[in-house]
C-alpha positions in Angstrom: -2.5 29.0 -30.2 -1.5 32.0 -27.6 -2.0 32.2 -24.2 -0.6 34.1 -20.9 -0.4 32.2 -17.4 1.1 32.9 -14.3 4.3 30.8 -13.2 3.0 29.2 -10.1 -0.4 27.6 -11.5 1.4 26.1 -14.8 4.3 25.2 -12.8 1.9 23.2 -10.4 0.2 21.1 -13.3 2.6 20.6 -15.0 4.1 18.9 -12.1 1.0 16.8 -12.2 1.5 15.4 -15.5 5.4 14.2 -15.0 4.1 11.0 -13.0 2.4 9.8 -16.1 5.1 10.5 -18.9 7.4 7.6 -19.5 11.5 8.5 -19.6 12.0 5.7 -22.0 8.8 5.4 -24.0 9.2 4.3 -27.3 6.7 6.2 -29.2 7.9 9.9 -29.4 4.5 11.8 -28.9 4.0 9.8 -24.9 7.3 12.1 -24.3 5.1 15.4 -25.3 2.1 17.0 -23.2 -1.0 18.5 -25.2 -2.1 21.9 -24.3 -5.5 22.7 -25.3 -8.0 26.0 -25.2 -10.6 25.6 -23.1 -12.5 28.8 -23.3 -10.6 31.7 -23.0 -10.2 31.9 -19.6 -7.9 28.7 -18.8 -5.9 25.6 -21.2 -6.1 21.5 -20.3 -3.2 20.0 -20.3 -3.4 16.5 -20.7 -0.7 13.5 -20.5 -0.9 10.0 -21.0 1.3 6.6 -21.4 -1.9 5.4 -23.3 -2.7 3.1 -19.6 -2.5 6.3 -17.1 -3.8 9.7 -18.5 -4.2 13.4 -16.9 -6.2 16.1 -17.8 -5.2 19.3 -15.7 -7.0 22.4 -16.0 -5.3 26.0 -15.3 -6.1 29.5 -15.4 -5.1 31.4 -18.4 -5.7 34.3 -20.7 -6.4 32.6 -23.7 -6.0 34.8 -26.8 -6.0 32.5 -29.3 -7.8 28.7 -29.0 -6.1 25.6 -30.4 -3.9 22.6 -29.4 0.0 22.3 -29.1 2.4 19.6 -28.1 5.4 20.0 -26.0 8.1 18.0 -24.6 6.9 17.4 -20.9 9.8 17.2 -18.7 11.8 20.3 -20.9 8.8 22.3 -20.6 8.4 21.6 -16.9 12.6 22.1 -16.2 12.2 25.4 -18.0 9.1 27.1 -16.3 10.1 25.7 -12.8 13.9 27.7 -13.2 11.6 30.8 -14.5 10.9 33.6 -12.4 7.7 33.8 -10.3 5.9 36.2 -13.2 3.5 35.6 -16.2 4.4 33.7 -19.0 3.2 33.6 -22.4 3.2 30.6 -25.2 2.8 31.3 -28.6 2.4 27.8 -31.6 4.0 29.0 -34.2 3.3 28.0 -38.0 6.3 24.9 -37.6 3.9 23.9 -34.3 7.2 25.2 -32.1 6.5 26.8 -29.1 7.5 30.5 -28.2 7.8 31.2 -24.8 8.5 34.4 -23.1 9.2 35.5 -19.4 10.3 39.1 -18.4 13.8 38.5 -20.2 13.8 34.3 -20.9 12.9 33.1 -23.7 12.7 30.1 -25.6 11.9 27.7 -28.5 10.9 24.4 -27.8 10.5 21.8 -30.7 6.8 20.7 -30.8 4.9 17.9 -32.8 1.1 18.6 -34.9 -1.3 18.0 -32.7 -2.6 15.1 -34.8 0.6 13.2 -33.5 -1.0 12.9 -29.9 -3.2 9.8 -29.5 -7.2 10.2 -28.1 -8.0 9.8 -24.5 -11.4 8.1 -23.5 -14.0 10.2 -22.2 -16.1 9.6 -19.2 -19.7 7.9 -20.7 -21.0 5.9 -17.6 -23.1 7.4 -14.6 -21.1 9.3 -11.8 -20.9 7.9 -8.3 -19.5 10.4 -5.7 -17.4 9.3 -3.3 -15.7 10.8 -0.4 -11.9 11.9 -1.2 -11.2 12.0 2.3 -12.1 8.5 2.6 -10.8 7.1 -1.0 -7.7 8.5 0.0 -7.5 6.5 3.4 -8.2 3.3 1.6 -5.3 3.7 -1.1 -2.9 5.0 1.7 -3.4 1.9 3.6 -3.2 -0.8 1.4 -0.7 0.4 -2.3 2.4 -0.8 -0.2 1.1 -4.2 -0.2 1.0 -3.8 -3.8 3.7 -6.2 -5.9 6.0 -4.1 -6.9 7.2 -6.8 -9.5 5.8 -7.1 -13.3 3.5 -10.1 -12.4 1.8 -12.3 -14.8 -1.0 -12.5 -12.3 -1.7 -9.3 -14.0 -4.6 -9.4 -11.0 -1.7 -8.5 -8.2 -0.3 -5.9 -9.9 -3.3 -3.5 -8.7 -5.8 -3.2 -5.6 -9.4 -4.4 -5.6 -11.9 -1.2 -5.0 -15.5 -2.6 -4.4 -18.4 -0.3 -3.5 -21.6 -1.4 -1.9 -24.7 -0.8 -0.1 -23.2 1.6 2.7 -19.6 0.4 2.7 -16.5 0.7 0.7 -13.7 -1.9 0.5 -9.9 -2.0 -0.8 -8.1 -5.3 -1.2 -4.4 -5.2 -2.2 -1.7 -8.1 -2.2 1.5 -9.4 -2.8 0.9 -13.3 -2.8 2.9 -13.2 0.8 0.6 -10.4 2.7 -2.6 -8.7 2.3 -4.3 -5.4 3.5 -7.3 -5.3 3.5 -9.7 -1.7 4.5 -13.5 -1.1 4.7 -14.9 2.3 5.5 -18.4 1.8 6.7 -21.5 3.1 7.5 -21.9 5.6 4.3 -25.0 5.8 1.7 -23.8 5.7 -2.2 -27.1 4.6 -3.6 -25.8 1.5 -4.9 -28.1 -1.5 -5.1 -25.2 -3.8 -5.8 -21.5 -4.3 -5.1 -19.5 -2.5 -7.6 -16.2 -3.9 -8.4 -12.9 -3.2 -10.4 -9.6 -3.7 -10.5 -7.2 -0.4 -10.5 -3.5 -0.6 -11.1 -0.7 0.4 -9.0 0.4 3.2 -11.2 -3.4 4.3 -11.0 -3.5 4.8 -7.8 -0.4 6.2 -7.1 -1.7 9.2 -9.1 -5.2 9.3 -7.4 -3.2 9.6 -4.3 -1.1 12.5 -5.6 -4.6 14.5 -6.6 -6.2 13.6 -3.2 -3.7 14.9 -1.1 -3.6 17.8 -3.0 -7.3 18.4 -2.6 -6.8 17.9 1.2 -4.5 20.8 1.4 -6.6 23.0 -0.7 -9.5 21.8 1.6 -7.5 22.6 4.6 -5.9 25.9 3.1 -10.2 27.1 2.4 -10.9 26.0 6.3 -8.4 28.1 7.7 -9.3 31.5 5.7 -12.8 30.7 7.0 -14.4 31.2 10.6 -15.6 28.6 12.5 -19.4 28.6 11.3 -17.9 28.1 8.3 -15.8 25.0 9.3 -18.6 23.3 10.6 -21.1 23.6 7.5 -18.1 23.3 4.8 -19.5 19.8 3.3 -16.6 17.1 2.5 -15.0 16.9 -0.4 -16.4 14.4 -3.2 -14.6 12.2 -5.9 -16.9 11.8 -9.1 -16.2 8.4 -10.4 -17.1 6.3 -13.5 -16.4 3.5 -15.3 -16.8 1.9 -18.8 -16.0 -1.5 -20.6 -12.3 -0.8 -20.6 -11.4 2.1 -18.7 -12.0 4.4 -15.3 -12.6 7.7 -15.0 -12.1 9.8 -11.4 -12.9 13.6 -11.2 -11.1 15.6 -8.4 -11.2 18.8 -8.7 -10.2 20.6 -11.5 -8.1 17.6 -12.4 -9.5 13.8 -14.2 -7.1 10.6 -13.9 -8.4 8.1 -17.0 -7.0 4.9 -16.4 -7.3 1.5 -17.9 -8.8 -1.8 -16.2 -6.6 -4.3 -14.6 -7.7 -7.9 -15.8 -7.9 -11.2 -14.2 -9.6 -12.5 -11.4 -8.5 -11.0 -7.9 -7.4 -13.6 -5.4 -10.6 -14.5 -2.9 -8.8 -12.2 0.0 -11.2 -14.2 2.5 -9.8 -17.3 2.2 -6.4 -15.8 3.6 -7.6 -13.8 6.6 -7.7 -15.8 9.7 -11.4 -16.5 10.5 -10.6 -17.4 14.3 -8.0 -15.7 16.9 -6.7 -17.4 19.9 -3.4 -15.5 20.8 -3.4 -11.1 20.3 -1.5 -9.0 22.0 -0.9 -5.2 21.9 2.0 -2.8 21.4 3.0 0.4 21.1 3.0 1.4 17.7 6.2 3.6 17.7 8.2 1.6 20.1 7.6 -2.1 18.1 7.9 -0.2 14.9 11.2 1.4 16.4 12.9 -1.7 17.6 12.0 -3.9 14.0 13.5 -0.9 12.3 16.6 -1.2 14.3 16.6 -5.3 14.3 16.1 -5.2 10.7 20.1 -3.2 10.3 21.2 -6.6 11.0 18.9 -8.8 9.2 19.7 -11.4 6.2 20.0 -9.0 3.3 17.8 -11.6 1.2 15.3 -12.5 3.4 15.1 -9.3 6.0 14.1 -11.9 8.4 13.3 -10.8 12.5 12.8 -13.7 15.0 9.9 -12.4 17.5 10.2 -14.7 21.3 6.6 -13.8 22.8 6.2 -14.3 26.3 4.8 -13.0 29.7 4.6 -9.3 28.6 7.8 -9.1 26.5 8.8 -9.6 23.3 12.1 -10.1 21.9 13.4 -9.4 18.5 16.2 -11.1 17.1 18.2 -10.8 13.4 21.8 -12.4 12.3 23.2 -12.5 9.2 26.8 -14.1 9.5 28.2 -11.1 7.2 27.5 -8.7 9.7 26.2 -10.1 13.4 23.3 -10.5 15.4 20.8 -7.5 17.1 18.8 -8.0 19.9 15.9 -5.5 20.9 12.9 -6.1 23.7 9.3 -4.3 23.5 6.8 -4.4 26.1 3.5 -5.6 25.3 0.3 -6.9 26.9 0.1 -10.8 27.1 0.6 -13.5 29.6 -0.4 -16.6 27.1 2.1 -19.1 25.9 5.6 -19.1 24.8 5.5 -17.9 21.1 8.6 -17.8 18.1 8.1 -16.7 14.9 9.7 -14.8 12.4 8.7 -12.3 9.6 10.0 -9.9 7.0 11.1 -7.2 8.1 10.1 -4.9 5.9 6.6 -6.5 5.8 5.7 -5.4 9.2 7.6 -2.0 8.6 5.0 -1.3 5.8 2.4 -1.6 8.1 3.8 0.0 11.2 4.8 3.2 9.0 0.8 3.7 7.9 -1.7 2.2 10.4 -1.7 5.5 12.5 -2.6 5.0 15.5 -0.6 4.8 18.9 -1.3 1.5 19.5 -1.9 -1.7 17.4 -2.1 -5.7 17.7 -0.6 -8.9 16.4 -2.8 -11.6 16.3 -2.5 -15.0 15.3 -4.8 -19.0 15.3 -1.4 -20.5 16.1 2.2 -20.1 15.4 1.6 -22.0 12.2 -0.7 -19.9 11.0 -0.7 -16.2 9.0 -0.6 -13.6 11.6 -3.1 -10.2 11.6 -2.3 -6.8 12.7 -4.5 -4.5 13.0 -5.3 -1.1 14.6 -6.3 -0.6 18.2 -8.8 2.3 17.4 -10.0 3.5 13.7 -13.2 5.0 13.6 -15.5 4.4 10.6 -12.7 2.2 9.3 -12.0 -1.8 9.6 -8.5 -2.0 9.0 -6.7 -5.4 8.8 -2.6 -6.6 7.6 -2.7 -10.4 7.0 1.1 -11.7 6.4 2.8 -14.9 6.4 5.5 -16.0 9.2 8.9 -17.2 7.7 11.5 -19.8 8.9 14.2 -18.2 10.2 
């Protein structure tokens, strides 16, 4: 195999792929990237952890087709210190790789290409889906993610269900829940569609989506505006088999495998009836837990909220360091209210509902509290946690 490709585009995919490769994976070839022909006008590279795989496709001048492995992370440390020029990669017959820019080069040890394990192919019917708005469901709910190996394998992912004209995003930890629905969009689907995607999964998507955003951005600009207002939004192709899912974006496809279990039933948790809410500013409550929480229990990040006649005050002690008090402003003249939460919970939220003002809500000091948004348009966004004893 022989190809030639310009510094910034293999740089840029192959920074793509790192998320997936395992540092301390057992199994030599997970450490290695394949590089494949396809055509002669660009390569795939693809990497996987045999759960999470990427296929990346870049521009190249392909003069001779075939398949190589590659260390990942030496590969990518050696073209990102390279000079912004074309390189070209030569297998040679000891499946090594040459590799040549201006005056660098190098020999990197590579593996036959029989070494690298198969990753599925996409079999099932595509849905589209808008990347815009897949991207605002993950964003809003991974956080609330567990970030522990649980053995309610269930948790250790968010549930994605598409139906009618709505899409919906459950994640949780077992101790809060966020929860998203974008409504009010045709898919063609004649019943719910629903699966389980892990954390890693998703962390990924998010990477691609973003990325499309600012190439969708990028195009809008170098266009006028009767361009802007036809360009059509961007689509996700997605599909799914027994065992595994499949989403196109772009030029690049994420493969992942299925989470199993059964997902907690999220509707149980979220309050059904609310008799005390009250608004804040978003940056200033977000502002003053942030500064409460330097003081906090370093186990249980505990903040004490007094709610009363417009005010709220937010208290945190640990007897290792001291006490902080802070006050916020906020619309409500019901009764006397104290209750405490994780700190970092309600950070988590604070940092990505995105809008200037938001709400806490609760039944009754006994029961879970719900923030939520003031104003989201096209979106029903909603952060069930549970109060603490402090």
């Amino acid at each position: 195999m022989e190809f030639t490709v310009k510094k910034s585009n293999l740089q840029k995919e192959l920074g793509f792929v790192q998320g997936v490769i395992e540092r301390k994976n057992t199994i030599p070839a997970l450490q290695n990237i394949a590089i494949k022909s396809e055509g002669m006008d660009a390569i795939k590279i693809i990497a996987t952890d045999l759960d999470v795989s990427i296929r990346c496709q870049c521009e190249a001048d392909v003069k001779k087709p075939g398949t190589m492995l590659i260390h990942a992370r030496k590969l990518f440390d050696i073209v990102r210190n390279l000079p912004d020029a074309e390189i070209q990669i030569k297998k040679d017959e000891q499946s090594w790789a040459e590799l040549k820019c201006e005056r660098s080069k190098y020999r990197i040890v590579g593996q036959p290409e029989e070494a690298f394990p198969s990753v599925p192919e996409p079999k099932a019917t595509k849905l589209s889906f808008p990347a815009e708005g897949l991207r605002y469901l993950i964003e809003h709910t991974i956080y609330a993610i567990t970030q522990e190996e649980n053995q309610r394998f269930a948790l250790n992912g968010a549930q994605f269900v598409i139906g009618k004209s709505s899409a919906r995003m459950i994640a949780t930890d077992g101790h809060r829940l966020a929860y998203v629905e974008q409504k009010d969009f045709e898919l063609g689907q004649t019943e719910d569609f629903k699966v389980l995607v892990p954390r890693k999964t998703l962390n990924e998507l998010l990477k691609m989506l973003t990325d499309l955003g600012e190439q969708s951005a990028k195009g809008k600009d170098d266009k006028n505006k009767e361009d802007k207002e036809q360009k059509q939004p961007e689509l996700v192709m997605f599909d799914k088999d027994e065992n595994h899912l499949f989403f196109n974006v772009g030029n690049r496809v994420l493969i992942s495998r299925t989470l199993s279990g059964q997902f907690p039933n999220y509707e149980l948790v979220m309050p059904k009836e609310i008799k005390l809410s009250m608004a804040f500013n978003t940056g200033d409550f977000s502002s003053a837990i942030k500064r409460a929480a330097l003081m906090a229990d370093e186990k249980s990040k505990g903040v004490k909220l007094h709610i009363s006649n417009n005010i709220v005050e937010i208290t945190s002690q640990s007897t290792e360091v001291g006490k902080a008090e802070e006050s916020v402003l906020t619309s409500y003249d019901g009764p006397e209210i104290n209750v405490g939460f994780n700190s970092n919970y309600l950070l988590d939220f604070l940092h990505s509902v995105g809008t200037e003002e938001m709400y806490l809500e609760f039944k009754d000091v006994n029961s879970q509290a719900q923030l939520r948004p003031k104003h989201t348009a096209n979106y029903d966004y909603k952060y069930v946690v549970m109060p603490m004893r402090i």
